[in-house]
C-alpha positions as CSV (number, residue, x, y, z in Angstrom):
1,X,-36.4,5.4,39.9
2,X,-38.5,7.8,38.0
3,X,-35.9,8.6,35.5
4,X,-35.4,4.8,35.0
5,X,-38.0,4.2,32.2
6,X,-37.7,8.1,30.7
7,X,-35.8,6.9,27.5
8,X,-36.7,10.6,25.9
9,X,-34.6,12.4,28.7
10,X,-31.8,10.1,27.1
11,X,-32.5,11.2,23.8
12,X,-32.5,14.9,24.9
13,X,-29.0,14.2,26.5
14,X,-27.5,13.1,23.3
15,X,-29.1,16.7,21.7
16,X,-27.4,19.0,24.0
17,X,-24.4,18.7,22.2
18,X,-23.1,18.9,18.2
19,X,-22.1,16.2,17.2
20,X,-24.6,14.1,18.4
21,X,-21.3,11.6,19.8
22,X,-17.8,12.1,19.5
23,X,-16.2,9.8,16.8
24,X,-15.3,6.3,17.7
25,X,-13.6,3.5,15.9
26,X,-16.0,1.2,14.3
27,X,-15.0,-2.1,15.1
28,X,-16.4,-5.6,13.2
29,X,-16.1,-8.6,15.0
30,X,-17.4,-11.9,13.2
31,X,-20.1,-13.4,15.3
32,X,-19.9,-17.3,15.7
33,X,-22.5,-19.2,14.8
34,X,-24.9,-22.4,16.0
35,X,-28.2,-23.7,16.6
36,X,-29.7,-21.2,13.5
37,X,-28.6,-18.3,15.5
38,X,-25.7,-16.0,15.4
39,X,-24.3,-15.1,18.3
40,X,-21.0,-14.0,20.4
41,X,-19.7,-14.0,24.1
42,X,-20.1,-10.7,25.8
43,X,-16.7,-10.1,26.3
44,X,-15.7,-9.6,23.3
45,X,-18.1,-6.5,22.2
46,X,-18.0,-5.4,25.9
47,X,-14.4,-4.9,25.3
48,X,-14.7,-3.3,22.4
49,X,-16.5,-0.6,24.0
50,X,-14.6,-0.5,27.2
51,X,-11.5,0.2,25.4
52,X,-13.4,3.4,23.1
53,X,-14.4,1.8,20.4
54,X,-17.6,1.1,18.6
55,X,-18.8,-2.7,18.4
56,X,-20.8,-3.9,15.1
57,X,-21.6,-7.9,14.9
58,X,-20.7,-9.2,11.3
59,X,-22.9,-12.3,10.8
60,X,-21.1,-15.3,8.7
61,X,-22.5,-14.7,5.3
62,X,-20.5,-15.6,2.5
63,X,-21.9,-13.2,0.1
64,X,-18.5,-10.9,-0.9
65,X,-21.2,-8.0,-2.0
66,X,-22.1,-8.2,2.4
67,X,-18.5,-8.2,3.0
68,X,-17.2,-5.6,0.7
69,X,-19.6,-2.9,1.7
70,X,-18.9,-3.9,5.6
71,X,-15.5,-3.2,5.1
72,X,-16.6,-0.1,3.9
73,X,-17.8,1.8,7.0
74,X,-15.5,-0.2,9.9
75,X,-12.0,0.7,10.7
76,X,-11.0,-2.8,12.6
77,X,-11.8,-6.3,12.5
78,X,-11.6,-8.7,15.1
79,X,-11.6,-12.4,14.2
80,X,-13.2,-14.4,17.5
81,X,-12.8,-17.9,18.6
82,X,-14.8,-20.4,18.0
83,X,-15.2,-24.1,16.1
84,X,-12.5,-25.8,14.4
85,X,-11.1,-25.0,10.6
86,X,-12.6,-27.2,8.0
87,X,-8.9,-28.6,6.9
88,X,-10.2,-28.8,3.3
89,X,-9.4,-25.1,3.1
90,X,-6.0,-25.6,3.5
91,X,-5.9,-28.5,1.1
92,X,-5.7,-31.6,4.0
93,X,-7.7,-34.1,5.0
94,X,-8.9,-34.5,8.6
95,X,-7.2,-36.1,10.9
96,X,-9.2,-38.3,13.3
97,X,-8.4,-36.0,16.4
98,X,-10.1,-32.8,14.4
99,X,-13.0,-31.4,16.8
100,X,-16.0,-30.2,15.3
101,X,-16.1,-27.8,12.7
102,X,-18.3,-24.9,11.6
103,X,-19.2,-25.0,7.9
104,X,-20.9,-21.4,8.5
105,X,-18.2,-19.6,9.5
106,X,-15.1,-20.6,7.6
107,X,-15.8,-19.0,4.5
108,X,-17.1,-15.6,5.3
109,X,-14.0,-15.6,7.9
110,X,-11.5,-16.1,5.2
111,X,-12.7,-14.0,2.8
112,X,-13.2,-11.1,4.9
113,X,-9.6,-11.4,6.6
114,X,-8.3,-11.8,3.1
115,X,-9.9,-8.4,1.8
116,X,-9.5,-6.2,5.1
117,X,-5.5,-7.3,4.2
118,X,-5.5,-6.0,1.1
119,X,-7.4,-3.0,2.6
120,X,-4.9,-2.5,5.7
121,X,-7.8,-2.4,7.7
122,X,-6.0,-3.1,11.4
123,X,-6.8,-6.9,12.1
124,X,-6.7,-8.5,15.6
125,X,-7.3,-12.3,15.8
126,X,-8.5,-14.2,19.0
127,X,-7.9,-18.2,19.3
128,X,-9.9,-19.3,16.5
129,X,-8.8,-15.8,14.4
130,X,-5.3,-16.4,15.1
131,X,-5.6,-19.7,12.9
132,X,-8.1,-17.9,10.7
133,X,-5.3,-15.2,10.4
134,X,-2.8,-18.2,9.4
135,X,-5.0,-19.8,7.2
136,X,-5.9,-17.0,5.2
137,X,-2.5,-15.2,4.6
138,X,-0.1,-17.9,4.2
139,X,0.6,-19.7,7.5
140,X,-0.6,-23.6,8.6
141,X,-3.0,-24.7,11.3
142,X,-2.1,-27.7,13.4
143,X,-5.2,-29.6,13.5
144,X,-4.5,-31.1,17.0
145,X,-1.5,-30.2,19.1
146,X,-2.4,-33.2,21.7
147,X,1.3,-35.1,20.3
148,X,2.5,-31.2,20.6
149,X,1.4,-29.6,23.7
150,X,3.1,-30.9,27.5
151,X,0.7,-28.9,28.7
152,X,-2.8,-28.4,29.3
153,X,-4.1,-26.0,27.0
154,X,-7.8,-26.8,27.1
155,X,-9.2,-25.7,30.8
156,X,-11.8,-26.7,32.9
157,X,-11.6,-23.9,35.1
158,X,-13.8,-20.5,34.3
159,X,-12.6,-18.3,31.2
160,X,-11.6,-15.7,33.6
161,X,-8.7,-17.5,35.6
162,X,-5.5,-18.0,34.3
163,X,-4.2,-21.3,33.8
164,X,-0.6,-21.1,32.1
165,X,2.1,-18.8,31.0
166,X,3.2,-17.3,27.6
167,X,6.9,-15.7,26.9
168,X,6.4,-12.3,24.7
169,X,9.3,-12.1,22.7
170,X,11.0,-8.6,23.4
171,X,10.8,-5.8,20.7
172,X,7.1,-7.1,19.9
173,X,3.5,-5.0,20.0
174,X,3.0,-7.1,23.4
175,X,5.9,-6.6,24.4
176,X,5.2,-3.0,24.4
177,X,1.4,-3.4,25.4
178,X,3.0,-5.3,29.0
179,X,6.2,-4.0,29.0
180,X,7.4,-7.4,30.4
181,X,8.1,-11.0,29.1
182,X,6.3,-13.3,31.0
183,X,2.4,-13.3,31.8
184,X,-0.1,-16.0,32.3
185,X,-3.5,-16.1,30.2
186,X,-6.3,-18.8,30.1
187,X,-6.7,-21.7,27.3
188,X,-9.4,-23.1,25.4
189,X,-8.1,-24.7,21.9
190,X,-6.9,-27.9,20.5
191,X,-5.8,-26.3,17.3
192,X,-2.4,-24.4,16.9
193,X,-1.0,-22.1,14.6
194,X,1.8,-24.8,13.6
195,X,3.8,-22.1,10.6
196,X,3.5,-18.5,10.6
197,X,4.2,-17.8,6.9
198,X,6.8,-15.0,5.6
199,X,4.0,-12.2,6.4
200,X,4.0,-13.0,10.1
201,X,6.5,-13.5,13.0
202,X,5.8,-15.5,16.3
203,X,5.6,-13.2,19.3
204,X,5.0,-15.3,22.2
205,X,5.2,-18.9,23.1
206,X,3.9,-21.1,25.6
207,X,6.4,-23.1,28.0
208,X,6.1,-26.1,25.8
209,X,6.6,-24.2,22.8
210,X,3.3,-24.0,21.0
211,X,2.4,-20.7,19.2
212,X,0.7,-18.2,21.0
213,X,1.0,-14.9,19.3
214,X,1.6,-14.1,15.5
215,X,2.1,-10.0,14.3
216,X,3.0,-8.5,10.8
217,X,6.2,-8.4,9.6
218,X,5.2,-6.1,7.0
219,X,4.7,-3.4,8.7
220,X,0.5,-3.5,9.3
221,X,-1.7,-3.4,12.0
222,X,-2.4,-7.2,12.4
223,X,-1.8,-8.9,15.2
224,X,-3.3,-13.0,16.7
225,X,-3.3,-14.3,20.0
226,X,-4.4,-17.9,20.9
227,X,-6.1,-16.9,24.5
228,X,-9.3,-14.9,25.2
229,X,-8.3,-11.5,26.3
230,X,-11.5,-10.2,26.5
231,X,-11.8,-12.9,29.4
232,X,-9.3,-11.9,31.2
233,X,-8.9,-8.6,33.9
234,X,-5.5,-8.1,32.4
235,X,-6.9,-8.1,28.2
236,X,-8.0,-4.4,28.0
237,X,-4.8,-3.1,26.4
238,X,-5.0,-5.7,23.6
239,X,-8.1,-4.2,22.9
240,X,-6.7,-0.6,23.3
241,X,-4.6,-1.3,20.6
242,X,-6.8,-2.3,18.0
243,X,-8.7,0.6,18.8
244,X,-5.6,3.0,18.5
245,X,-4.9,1.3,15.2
246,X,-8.5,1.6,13.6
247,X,-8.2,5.3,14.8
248,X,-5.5,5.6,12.7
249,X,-6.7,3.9,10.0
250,X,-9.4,5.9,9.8
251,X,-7.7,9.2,10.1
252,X,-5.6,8.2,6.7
253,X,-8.6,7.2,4.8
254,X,-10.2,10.7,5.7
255,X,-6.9,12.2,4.8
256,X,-7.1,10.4,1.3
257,X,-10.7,11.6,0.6
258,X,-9.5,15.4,0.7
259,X,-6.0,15.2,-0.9
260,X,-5.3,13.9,-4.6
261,X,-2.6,10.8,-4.2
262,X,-0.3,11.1,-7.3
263,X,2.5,8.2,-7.7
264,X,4.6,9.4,-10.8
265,X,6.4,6.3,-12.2
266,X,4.8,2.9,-12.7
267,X,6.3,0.3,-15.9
268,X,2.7,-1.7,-15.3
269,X,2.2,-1.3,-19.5
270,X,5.4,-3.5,-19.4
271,X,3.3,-6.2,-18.9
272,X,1.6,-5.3,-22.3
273,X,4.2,-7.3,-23.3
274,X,4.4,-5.5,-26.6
275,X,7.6,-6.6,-29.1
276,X,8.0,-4.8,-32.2
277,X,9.7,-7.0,-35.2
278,X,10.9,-5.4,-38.2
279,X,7.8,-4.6,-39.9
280,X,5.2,-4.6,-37.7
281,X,4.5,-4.6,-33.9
282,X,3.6,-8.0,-32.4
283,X,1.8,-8.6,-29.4
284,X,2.7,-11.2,-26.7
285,X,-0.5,-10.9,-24.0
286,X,-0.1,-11.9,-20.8
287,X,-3.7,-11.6,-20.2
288,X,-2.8,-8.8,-18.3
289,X,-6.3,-7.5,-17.3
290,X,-5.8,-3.7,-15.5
291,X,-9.6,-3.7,-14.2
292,X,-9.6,-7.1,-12.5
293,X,-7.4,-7.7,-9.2
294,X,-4.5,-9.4,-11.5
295,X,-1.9,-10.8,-9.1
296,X,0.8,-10.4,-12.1
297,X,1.0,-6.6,-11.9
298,X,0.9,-4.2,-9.0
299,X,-1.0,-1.6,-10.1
300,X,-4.6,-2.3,-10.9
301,X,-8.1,-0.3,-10.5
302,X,-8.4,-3.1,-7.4
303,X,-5.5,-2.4,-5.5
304,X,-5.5,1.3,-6.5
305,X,-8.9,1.4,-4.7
306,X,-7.9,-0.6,-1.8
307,X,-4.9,1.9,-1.7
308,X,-7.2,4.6,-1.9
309,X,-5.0,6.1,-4.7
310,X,-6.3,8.2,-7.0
311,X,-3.7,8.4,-10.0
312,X,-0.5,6.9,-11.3
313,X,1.6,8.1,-14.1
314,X,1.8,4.9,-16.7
315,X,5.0,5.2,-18.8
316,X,5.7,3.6,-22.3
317,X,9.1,2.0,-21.5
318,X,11.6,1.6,-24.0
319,X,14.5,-1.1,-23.8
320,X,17.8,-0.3,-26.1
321,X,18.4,-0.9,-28.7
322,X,14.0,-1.5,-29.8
323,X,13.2,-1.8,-33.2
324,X,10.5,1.2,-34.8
325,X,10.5,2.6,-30.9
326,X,8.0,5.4,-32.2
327,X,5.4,2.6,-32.9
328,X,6.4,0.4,-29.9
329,X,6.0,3.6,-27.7
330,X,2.2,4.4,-29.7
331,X,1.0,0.8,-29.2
332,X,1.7,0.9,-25.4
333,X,-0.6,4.1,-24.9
334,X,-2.6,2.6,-27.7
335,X,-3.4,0.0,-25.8
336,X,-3.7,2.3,-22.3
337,X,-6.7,4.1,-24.3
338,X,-8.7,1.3,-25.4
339,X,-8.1,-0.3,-22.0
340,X,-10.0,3.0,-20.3
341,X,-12.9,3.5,-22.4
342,X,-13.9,-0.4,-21.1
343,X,-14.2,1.3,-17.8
344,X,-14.8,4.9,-18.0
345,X,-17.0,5.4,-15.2
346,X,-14.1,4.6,-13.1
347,X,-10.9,5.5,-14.7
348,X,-10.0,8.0,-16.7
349,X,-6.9,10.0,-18.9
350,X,-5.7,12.7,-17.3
351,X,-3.5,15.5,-19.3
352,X,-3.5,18.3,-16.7
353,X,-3.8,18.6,-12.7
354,X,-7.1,19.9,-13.3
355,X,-8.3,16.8,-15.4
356,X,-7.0,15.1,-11.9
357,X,-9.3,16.7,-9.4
358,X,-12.0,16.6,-12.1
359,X,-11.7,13.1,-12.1
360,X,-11.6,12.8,-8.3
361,X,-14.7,14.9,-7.6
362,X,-15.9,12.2,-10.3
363,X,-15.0,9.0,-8.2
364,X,-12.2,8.1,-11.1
365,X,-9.1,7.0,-10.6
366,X,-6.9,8.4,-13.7
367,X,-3.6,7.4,-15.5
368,X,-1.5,10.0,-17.0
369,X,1.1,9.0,-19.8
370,X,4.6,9.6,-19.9
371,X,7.6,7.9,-21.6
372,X,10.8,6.4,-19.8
373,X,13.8,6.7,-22.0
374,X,13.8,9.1,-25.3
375,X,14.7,6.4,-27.4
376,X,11.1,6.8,-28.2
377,X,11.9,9.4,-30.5
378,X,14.4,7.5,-32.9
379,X,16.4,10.5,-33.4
380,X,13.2,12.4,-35.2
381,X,12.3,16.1,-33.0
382,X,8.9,15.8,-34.6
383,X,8.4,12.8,-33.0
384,X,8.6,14.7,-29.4
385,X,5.3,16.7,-31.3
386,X,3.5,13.7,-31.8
387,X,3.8,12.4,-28.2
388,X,3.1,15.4,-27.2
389,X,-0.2,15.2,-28.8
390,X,-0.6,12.3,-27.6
391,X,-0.8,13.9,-24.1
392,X,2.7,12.6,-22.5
393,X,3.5,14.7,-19.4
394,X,7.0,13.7,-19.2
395,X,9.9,12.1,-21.3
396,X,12.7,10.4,-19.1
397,X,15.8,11.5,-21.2
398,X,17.8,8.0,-20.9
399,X,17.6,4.9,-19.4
400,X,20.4,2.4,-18.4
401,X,22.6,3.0,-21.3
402,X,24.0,6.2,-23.1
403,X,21.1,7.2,-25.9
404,X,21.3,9.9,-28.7
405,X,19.9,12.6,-26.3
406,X,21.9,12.2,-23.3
407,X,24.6,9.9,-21.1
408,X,23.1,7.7,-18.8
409,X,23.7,7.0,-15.0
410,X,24.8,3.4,-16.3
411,X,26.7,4.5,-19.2
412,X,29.6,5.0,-21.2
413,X,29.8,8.6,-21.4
414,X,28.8,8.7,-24.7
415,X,28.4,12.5,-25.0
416,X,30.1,13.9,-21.9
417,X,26.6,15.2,-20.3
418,X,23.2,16.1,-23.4
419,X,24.1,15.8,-26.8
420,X,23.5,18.5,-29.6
421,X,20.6,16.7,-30.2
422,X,19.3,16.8,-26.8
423,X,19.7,20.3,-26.2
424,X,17.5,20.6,-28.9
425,X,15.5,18.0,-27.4
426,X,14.8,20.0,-23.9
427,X,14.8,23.4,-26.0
428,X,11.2,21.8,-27.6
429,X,10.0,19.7,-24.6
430,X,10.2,23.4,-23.2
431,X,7.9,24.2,-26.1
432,X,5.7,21.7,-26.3
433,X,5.1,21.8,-22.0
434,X,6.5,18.6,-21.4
435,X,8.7,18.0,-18.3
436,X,12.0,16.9,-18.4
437,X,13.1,13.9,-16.8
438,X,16.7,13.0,-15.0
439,X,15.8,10.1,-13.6
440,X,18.6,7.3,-14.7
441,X,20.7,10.7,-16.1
442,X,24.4,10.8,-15.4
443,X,25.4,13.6,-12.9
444,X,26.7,15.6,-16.2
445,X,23.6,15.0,-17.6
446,X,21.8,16.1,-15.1
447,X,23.7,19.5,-14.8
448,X,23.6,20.2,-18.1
449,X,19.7,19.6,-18.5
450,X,19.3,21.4,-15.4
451,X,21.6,24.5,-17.2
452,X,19.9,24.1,-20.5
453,X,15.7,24.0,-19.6
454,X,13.7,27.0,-18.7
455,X,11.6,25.2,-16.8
456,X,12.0,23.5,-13.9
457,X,13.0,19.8,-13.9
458,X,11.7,16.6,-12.2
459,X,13.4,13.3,-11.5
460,X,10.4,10.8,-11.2
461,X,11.5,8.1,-9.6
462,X,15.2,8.1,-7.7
463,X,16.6,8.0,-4.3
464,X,19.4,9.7,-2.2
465,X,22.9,9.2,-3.0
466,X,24.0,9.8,0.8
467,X,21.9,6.9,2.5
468,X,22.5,4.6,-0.3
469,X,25.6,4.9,-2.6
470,X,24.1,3.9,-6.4
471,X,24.9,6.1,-9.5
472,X,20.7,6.3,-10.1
473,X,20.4,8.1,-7.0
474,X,20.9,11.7,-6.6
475,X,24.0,13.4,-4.2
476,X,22.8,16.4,-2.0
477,X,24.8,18.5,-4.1
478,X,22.3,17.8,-7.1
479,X,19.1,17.6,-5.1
480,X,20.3,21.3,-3.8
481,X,20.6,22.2,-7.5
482,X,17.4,20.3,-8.3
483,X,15.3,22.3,-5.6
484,X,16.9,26.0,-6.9
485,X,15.6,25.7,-9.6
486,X,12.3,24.8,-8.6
487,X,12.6,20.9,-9.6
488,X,11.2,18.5,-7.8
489,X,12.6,14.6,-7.1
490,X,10.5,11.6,-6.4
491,X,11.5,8.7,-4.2
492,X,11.4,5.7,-5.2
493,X,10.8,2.2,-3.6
494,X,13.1,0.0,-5.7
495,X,15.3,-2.3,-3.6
496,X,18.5,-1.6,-4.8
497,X,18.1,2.3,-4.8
498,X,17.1,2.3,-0.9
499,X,20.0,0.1,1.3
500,X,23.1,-1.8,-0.5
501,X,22.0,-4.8,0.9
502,X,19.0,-7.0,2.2
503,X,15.4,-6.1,1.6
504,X,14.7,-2.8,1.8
505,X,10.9,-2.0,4.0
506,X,9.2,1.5,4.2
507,X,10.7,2.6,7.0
508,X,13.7,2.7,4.7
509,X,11.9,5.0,2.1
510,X,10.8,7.5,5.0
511,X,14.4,7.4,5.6
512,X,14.8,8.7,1.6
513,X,12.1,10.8,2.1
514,X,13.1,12.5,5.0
515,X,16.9,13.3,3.9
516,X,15.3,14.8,1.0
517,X,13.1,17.3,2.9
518,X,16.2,18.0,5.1
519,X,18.0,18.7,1.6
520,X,15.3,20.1,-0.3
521,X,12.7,21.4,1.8
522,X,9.4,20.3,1.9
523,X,8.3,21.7,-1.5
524,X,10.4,19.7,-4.1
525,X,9.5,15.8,-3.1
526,X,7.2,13.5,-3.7
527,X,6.6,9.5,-4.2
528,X,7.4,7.7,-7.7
529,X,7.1,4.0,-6.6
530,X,8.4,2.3,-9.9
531,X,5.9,-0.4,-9.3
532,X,6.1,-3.2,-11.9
533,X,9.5,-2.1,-12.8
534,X,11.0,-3.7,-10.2
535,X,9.9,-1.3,-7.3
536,X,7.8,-2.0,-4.1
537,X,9.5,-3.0,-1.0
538,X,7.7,-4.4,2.6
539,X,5.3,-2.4,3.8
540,X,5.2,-0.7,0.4
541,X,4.2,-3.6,-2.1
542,X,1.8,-2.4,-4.7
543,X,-0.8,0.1,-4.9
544,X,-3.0,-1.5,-2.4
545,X,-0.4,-0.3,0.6
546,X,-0.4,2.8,-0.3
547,X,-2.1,4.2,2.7
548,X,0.3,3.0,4.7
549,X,2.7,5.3,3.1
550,X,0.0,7.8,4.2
551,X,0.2,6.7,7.7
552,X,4.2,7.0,8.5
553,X,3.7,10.6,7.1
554,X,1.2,11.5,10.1
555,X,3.0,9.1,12.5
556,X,6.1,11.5,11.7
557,X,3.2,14.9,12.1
558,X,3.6,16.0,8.7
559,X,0.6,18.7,8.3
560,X,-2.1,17.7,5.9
561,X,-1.2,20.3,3.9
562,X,2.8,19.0,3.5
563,X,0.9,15.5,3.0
564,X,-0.4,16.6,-0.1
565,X,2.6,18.5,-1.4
566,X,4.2,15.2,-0.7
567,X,1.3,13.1,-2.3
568,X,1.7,15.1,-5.6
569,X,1.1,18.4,-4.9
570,X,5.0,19.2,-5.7
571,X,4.9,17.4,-8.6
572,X,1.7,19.1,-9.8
573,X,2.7,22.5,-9.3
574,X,5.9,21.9,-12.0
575,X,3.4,20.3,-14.3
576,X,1.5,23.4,-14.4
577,X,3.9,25.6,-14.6
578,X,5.6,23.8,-17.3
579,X,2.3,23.3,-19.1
580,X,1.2,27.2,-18.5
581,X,4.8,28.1,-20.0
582,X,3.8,26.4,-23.4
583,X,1.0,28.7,-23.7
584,X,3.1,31.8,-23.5
């Protein structure tokens, strides 16, 4: 009994060691709210800890300044039960069986869900955050299930007993969390989840068929349940899960703080919307605005932070025939460059690799310029100079049609493989330090490029031949070739490059990846998303998901060190050498 009151002996316990504690998930549970007082059932936080993670109560404030820097230092959020939805939110009007609703909660609960989504932050929702879940990303709330339900899903008995069952579809996370189908859980709601939405799949039901559990079918760490675990003796590994995932999560935004993320090939200056007319270039806005979170594009400083993404590679795209291409090419970055100054103590051009870890070490994301499809040049080899002044870090030889430099992948065979004028093309690229491009090349084209540069190659954004059978994508016989040479190729997450048919997910493009490294080895590949021209698949949207990309390489054990060879560091190494062979 002495010790009882000694709280210094405590403190001198937690000093006997370094660190202080060993690291813990930080887990953010919104607190539920009445009589001027937040507050939240024990169970909850005493689960949180029980199952190894850190508890933190978010109080219901509103203010997105609170929210954003909260999401800042937790790695999982759970959503707990509580009041009825105000049905306003979800553009209804109440019905007359709608229970009371609180007014506090229901905007700070649907804003944070909404930007710990975009974050990937691992999400688990309980009763009232299973319809918060719903509400927030797409799905609909029944207001009352009491025409519904033909059973009783509102108990009197104590939170701890259960009162009816729940079948867990097979193939689900609790499937795997019970490893069985059938298990019994308590009930307190009135409200329903009544539609999942497209981003979410049911994953149990009760006997009379109401929803009971909603996860991701996109690949994230979000799951819903409509009972209260945390009441339950059989709820820990619920809870063991989120913790697992906001371990993870946290292990790939640590990752991201010491690498440099690269992505090679996004068309988001397409949405410039830039036309060029005979005399002059004339500009079509779509009030494209880079800086804010613009749901028209899928690369934007907002989702490249979420993403925890450090640079892109913006190219000046080129449709065939274009009119003055030279000056439709110079407007694009034109417009790049005035767009960066706006911002500058966040983003900023990058020529080199080095002006990319300067910018990192500097908080700023940075775009680097390049140009898909040499039509740019018009036929003029002192227009390659100009770009090149310009600070272009790649030229894409062709595009989906033959051009004056080369035959494309899409082609007619214009040339048989590189023109005359493209070997003197990739002679000066050479020169000037500017990679060359096979991405959208024909196979001739390819081999001749590859035959006719002195420095190694790169193909920015294309997939594997083997697993998906499209002339863009590259046999193992060239991605062999490619890596002998010191070349490096990108994979990309367009649809159509990664299965023949349905919608390609990530877990295709790990497919692409891997095959590669099988091919290649681990030193000539890399990620070229093609976002805003056309690419991003599930799992892999936009810029935002990019950790998740992140988190299948370290689910598959790919060092830290092969992480950043494949988040760049490939890539970067032929840029330098390329650039270094300029100087020489």
């Amino acid at each position: 009994m002495s010790n009882r009151f000694d709280w210094q002996s405590q403190l001198t316990k937690a000093y006997t060691t370094f660190p202080e504690a060993p690291y813990k998930p930080v887990i953010g549970i919104t607190g539920n709210y009445g009589e001027l007082t937040c507050k939240l059932g024990e169970g909850y936080y005493k689960s949180i800890l029980k199952a190894g993670g850190v508890p933190v109560i978010i109080p219901p404030l509103g203010d997105t300044d609170c929210i954003i820097n909260t999401l800042e230092h937790i790695d999982g959020l759970l959503l707990s039960g509580g009041a009825d939805f105000n049905p306003l939110y979800a553009g209804e009007e109440p019905q007359s069986k709608l229970s009371s609703i609180n007014s506090e909660r229901d905007l700070p609960e649907l804003l944070i869900t909404q930007l710990a989504y975009n974050r990937q932050i691992p999400i688990l929702g309980i009763c009232r955050g299973i319809q918060t879940i719903a509400m927030t990303l797409g799905g609909q709330v029944m207001q009352d299930i009491s025409e519904t339900a033909h059973i009783k899903h509102s108990q009197d008995a104590d939170r701890s007993e259960p009162t009816h069952s729940v079948n867990i579809v097979e193939g689900s996370i609790l499937s795997s969390l019970y490893e069985e189908q059938h298990i019994y859980v308590n009930s307190f709601h009135h409200q329903a989840v009544g539609d999942t939405g497209q981003r979410f799949r049911v994953t149990a039901r009760s006997a009379d068929g109401l929803i009971e559990a909603i996860e991701s079918t996109e690949h994230k760490s979000i799951m819903g349940v409509q009972w209260h675990p945390e009441c339950l003796s059989e709820g820990l590994p619920i809870f063991q899960w989120l913790i697992r995932e906001a371990a993870q999560y946290r292990k790939v935004c640590d990752v991201h703080q010491r690498i440099l993320t690269l992505d090679t090939h996004c068309d988001t200056p397409m949405f410039f919307d830039l036309k060029v007319q005979s005399d002059k270039v004339e500009r079509f806005p779509q009030n494209v605005n880079f800086i804010h979170r613009d749901p028209k594009i899928l690369v934007d400083m907002h989702k490249m932070t979420e993403g925890h993404q450090d640079a892109t590679i913006m190219v000046a795209y080129l449709p065939q025939p274009t009119d003055h291409p030279k000056e439709y090419a110079d407007n694009i970055f034109d417009q790049i460059e005035q767009m960066v100054p706006t911002s500058s103590q966040y983003v900023g051009i990058a020529r080199t690799p080095d002006d990319l870890w300067i910018n990192k070490h500097l908080g700023k994301k940075s775009i680097m310029l390049g140009i898909e499809n040499g039509h740019a040049l018009d036929g003029q080899i002192e227009n390659l100079r100009h770009f090149a002044k310009r600070g272009i870090v790649y030229m894409t030889l062709c595009h989906n049609g033959d051009n004056d430099i080369c035959d494309s992948a899409r082609g007619s065979q214009t040339w048989g493989g590189v023109s005359a004028f493209g070997k003197q093309v990739i002679q000066e690229m050479n020169h000037l330090g500017i990679l060359v491009d096979l991405s959208h090349a024909h196979e001739k084209s390819f081999y001749d490029a590859l035959e006719l540069s002195q420095t190694p190659i790169v193909c920015s954004h294309s997939s594997c031949r083997a697993l998906c059978d499209h002339p863009r994508n590259l046999t193992d016989d060239q991605m062999r070739a490619l890596a002998a040479k010191g070349g490096v190729m990108q994979v990309t997450l367009y649809n159509g490059f990664l299965v023949k048919d349905g919608q390609a997910t990530i877990e295709d493009a790990m497919r692409h990846l891997e095959h590669a490294i099988d091919i290649m080895g681990i030193d000539h590949v890399g990620l070229g998303t093609d976002f805003d021209g056309d690419g991003g698949i599930i799992g892999l949207a936009s810029s935002s998901e990019l950790t998740n990309f992140t988190r299948q390489l370290l689910k598959r054990q790919f060092s830290e060190q092969d992480i950043q060879k494949i988040w760049g560091g490939n890539f970067l190494r032929v840029m330098k050498q390329v650039q270094e062979a300029r100087k020489q």
